[in-house]
Each structure stands twice: as C-alpha cells, then as structure tokens.
C-alpha positions as CSV (number, residue, x, y, z in Angstrom):
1,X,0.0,0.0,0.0
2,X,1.2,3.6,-0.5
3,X,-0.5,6.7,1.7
4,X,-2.5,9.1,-0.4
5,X,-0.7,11.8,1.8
6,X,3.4,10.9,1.9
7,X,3.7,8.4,-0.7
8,X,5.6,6.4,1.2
9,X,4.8,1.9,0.7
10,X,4.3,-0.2,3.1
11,X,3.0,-3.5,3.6
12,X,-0.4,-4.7,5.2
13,X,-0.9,-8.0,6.4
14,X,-3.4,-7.6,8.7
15,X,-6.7,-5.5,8.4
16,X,-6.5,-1.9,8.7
17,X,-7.9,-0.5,12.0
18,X,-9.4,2.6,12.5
19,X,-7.0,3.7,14.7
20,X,-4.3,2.4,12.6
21,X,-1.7,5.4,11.1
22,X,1.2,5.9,8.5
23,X,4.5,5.4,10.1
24,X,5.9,8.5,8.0
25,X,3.2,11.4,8.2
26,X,0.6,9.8,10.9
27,X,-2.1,10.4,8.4
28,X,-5.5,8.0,9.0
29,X,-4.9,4.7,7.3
30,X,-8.6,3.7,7.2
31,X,-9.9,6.7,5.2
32,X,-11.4,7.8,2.2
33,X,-8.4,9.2,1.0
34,X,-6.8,5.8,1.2
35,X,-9.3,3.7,-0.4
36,X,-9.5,1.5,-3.1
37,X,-13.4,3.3,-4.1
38,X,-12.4,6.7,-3.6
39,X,-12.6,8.9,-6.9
40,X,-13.5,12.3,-7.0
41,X,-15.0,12.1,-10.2
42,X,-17.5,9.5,-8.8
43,X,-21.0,10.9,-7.1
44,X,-19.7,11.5,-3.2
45,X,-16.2,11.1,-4.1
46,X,-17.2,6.5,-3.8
47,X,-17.4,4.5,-6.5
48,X,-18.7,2.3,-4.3
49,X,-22.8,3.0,-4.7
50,X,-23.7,1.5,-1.5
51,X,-21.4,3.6,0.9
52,X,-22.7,5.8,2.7
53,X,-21.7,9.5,2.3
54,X,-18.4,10.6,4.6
55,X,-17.6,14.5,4.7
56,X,-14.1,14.4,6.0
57,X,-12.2,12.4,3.4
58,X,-9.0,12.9,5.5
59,X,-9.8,11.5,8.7
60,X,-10.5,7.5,10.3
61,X,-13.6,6.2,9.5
62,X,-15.9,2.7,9.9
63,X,-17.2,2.4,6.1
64,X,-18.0,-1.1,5.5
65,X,-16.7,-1.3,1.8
66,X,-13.5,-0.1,2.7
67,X,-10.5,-1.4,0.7
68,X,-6.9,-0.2,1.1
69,X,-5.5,0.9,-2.9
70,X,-3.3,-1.2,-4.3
71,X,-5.1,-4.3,-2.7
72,X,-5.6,-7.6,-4.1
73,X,-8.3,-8.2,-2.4
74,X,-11.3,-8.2,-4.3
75,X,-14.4,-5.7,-3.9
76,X,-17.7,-7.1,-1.5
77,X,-19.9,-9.2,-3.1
78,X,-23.3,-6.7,-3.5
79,X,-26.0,-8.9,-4.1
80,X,-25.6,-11.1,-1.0
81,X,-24.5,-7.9,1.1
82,X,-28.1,-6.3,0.2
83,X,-29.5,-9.6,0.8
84,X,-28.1,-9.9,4.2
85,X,-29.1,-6.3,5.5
86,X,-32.8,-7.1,3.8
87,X,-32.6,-10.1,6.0
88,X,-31.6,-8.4,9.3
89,X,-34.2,-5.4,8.8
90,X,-37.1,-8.1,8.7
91,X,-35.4,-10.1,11.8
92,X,-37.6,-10.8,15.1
93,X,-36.2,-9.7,18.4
C-alpha cells in the first residue's frame, strides 16, 4: 500500500484499524483518502454505490466497503451484502 498523503509503501498484512496510522506522516490509514473506491469524479467522491456518504475524506472512519488501494483483495460481493441487510431489517427480536 502507499499513503495518499506521503507516498511512502508499506506492507499490510493484517486489516487496517481505524486507529491504525502511517508510520511517516501519521495520516489515517482507514480513510477515504486511502481507499481503493475513492474517486473524485464518482458521485460523493465512492465509487462504491452502497457507501454511505463521509464528509471528511481525511480523517478515520468505519465504512464497511473499505478497501486499502493497491489491494488484491477483491471488492464485496453486493447482491448477498443487500440480501443480508434485507434479512436483518425483517429479523424478530
């Protein structure tokens, strides 16, 4: 992976946290910024239609479809995600 902010590369092995930072600028890891969906062309600055909107691009956040750039790691399947939430809404408790 390589920040958004220093350029400088580094290796992920694990997943990022939300409290997790660059070693070279301490910038967020786990933020818009950094993601693999973020595009400022796209509407909301996601590619990623099912995100919901974040206003600080800069700064740690929980988004669900987060995916570091430069990650082999394939995007969330979006049929069974929307399936699963449809699910949960309609769950007794």
């Amino acid at each position: 992976m390589k920040c958004a902010f220093c350029g400088d590369e580094f290796r992920v092995s694990d997943r990022i946290g939300k409290s997790d930072t660059c070693s070279r600028c301490g910038a967020d890891l786990r933020c818009c910024k950094q993601c693999k969906f973020y595009d400022t062309h796209a509407y909301n600055d996601c590619r990623e239609v099912m995100a919901e909107r974040v206003v600080d691009k800069e700064r740690a956040n929980f988004c669900e479809y987060y995916i570091p750039r430069g990650s082999a790691r394939k995007s969330v399947n979006k049929a069974a995600d929307a399936k699963q939430a449809l699910e949960e809404l309609f769950k007794k408790k």
